[in-house]
Structure formats: structure tokens, C-alpha cells
C-alpha positions in Angstrom: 14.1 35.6 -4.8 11.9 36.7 -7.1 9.0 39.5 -7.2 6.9 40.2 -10.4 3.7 41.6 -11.7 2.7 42.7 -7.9 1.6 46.0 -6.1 3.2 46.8 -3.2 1.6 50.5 -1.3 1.6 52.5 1.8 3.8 51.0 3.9 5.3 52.4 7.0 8.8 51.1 6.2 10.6 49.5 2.6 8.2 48.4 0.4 10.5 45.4 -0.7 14.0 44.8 1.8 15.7 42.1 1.3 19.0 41.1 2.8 21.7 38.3 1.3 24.3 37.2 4.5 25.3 33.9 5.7 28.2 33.6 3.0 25.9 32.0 0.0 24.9 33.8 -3.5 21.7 34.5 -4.3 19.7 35.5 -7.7 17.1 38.5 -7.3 14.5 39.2 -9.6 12.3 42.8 -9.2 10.3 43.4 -12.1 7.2 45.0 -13.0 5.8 46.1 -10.0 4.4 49.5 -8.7 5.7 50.2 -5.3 4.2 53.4 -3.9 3.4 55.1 -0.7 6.5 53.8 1.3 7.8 55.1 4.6 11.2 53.9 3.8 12.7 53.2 0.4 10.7 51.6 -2.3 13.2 49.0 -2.7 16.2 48.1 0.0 19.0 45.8 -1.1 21.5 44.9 1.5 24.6 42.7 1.0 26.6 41.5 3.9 28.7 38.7 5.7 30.7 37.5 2.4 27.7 36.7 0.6 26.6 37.3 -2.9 23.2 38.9 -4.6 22.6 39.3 -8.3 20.1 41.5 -9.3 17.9 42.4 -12.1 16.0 45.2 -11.1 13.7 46.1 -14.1 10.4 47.5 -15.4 9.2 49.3 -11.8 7.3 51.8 -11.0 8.1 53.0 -7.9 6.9 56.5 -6.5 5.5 58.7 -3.6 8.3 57.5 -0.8 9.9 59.0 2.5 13.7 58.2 1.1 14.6 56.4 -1.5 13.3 54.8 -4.7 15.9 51.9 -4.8 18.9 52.0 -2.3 21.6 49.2 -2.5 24.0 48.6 0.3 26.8 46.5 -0.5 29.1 47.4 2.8 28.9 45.4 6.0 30.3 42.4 7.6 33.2 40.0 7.1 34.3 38.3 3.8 33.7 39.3 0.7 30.4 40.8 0.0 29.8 41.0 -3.8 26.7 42.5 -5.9 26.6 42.1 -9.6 23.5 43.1 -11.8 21.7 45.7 -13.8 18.8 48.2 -12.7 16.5 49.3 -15.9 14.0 50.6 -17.1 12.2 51.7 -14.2 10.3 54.7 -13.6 11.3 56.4 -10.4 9.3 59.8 -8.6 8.6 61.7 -6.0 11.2 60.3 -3.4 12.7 62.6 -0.7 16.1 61.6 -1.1 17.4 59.5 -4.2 16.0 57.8 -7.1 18.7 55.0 -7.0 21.2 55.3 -4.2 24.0 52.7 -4.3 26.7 52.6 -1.4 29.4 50.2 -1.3 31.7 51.0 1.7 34.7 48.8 2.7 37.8 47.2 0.7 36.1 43.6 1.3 33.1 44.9 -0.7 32.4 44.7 -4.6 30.1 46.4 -6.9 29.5 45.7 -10.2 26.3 47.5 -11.9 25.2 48.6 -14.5 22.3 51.4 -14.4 20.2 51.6 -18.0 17.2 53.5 -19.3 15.8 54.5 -15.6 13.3 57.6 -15.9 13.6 59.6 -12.5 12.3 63.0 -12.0 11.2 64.8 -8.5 13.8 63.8 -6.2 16.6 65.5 -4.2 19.7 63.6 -6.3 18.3 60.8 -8.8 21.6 58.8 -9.2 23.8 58.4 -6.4 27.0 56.6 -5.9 29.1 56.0 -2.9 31.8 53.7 -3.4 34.2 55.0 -0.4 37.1 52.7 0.0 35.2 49.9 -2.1 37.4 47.2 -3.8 38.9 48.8 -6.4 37.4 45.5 -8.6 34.1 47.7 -8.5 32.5 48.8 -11.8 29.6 51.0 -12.9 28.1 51.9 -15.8 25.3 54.9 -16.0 24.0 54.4 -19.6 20.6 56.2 -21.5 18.9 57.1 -18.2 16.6 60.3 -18.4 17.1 62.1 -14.8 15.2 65.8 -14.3 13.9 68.2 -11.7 15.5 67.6 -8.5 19.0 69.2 -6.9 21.6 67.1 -8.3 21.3 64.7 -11.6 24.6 62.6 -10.4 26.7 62.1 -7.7 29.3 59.9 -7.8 32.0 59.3 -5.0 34.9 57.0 -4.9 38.0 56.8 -3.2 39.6 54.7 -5.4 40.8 56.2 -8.6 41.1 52.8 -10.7 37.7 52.7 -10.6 36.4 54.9 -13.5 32.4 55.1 -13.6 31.3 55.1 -17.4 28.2 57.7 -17.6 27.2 58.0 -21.4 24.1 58.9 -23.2 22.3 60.3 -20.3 19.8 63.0 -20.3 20.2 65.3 -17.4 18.0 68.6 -17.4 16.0 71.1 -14.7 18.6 70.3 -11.5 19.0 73.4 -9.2 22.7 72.7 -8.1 24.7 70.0 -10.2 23.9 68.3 -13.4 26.6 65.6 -12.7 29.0 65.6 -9.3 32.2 63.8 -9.3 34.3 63.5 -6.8 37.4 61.0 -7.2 40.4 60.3 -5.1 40.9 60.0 -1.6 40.8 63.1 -1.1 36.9 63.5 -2.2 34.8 64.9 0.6 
């Protein structure tokens, strides 16, 4: 799949979902494209039934939505679900929830992202990572992303503690409760 150069506004629900099941792998290219206006997320990425998607998310704009900017679900179904890929360089605003959201929710389910040189301002939490009981094969790297003005910079949640999210050379300013939330273990709440 692939989605470049377009303009995607005012939408009642995602301005781009797309859904990998049925057990195959698939490639997904997002990149430079303003998505605005959205009653759901700007962009929603949903991997299930043992399937694979890898993604290059890059070079958006997305702003003005009801949730969030870009939320990945890697968590449902039978098999193993995995999601490789890298989100950069996009500018991210004025979403209720999360700039980038990424949940990744049962032991069958593997993550592997790396999150680079996002701009994301306005929004409740502008990095957020759930990786409750995900394989412990996940990995994530938060690397040179600019996050401001919103309640929480990043939140990251796993209840595995093998997995050890890298965050370097970020710049995290103007949050009104945490700069940067951790909570590791299985005891995290």
C-alpha cells in the first residue's frame, strides 16, 4: 500500500485506516501528505491475525483531529502479528489525545519501531507507548523528536522488562504533568 503527495480533510472518521490480517506481510508507504480535520485519528494502523505490515510513515502533516495523529495497533487475533518500521519526520498538532499512539497488547504480538525527527505540539500526550504483555522480541527507539505543549511528553508502558525503549536526543519542553513517564515491569499500572 502506498499513499503519497495527497490531501486527505474533514472526515467523520480516520483519515487513512488500514488493516493487515489474513496471515500475509504487507509494505506501507505514508508520506507527504496533509491529513486534517479528522473525526478519528489522522492515521490508523491495525495489525492482526498473524499477519505482517512494514511501515514507513514519513514527511506528514497531520493536524486538527478528534483523537489521534497516528495510532498503531499491533494486538489482536491469532498467530503472530508483527510490525516493523520507522515513523519520521512528520509534523503532528492539535489532536485530542496523542500525537503517535502505539499499542502492542498480547505475547503473540511484535513491535519493532523506530520513532525519528517527529515535531508534535498541542496534544494531550505526544508519544505514547503501550506494549502490555507484548513479545518481549519488541523494540523501540525514540530518537531527535521535538515534543511541546501538551500534558505528558512520553509515556511508555511495558510489562516486560527485557524490553528496554531507547529515548535519546529528544526535546521535551512546556508539558503540564510529565516530561517523560515510564513505567516498567509487571507491576506498572
Amino acid at each position: 500500500f502506498s499513499l503519497k503527495n495527497s490531501v486527505v480533510k474533514n472526515c467523520t472518521g480516520p483519515g487513512l485506516r488500514l488493516t493487515a490480517s489474513g496471515g500475509q506481510n504487507y509494505p506501507a508507504l505514508v508520506e507527504n501528505n496533509s491529513i486534517s480535520e479528522t473525526g478519528g485519528d489522522g492515521i490508523d494502523l491495525k495489525v492482526t491475525n498473524g499477519s505482517g505490515l512494514d511501515i514507513r510513515i514519513c514527511s506528514n502533516v497531520l493536524s486538527f483531529g478528534s483523537t489521534n495523529g497516528i495510532y498503531v495497533d499491533t494486538s489482536g487475533g491469532s498467530g503472530t502479528n508483527l510490525l516493523t518500521g520507522i515513523i519520521c519526520d512528520n509534523s503532528i498538532f492539535d489532536y485530542t489525545s496523542s500525537g503517535i499512539n502505539l499499542y502492542t497488547y498480547n505475547t503473540n504480538s511484535i513491535s519493532q519501531l523506530v520513532l525519528d525527527n517527529n515535531s508534535i505540539h498541542h496534544v494531550s500526550t505526544s508519544l505514547q507507548a503501550k506494549y502490555n504483555r507484548s513479545s518481549a522480541d519488541s523494540t523501540l527507539e525514540i530518537s531527535d523528536n521535538k515534543l511541546f505543549t501538551g500534558l505528558t511528553g512520553i509515556l511508555v508502558r511495558t510489562d516486560y522488562t527485557s524490553l528496554a525503549p531507547k529515548l535519546v536526543n529528544n526535546e521535551i519542553h512546556d508539558h503540564s504533568v510529565d516530561g517523560i513517564r515510564t513505567e516498567l515491569g509487571s507491576s506498572a499500572s
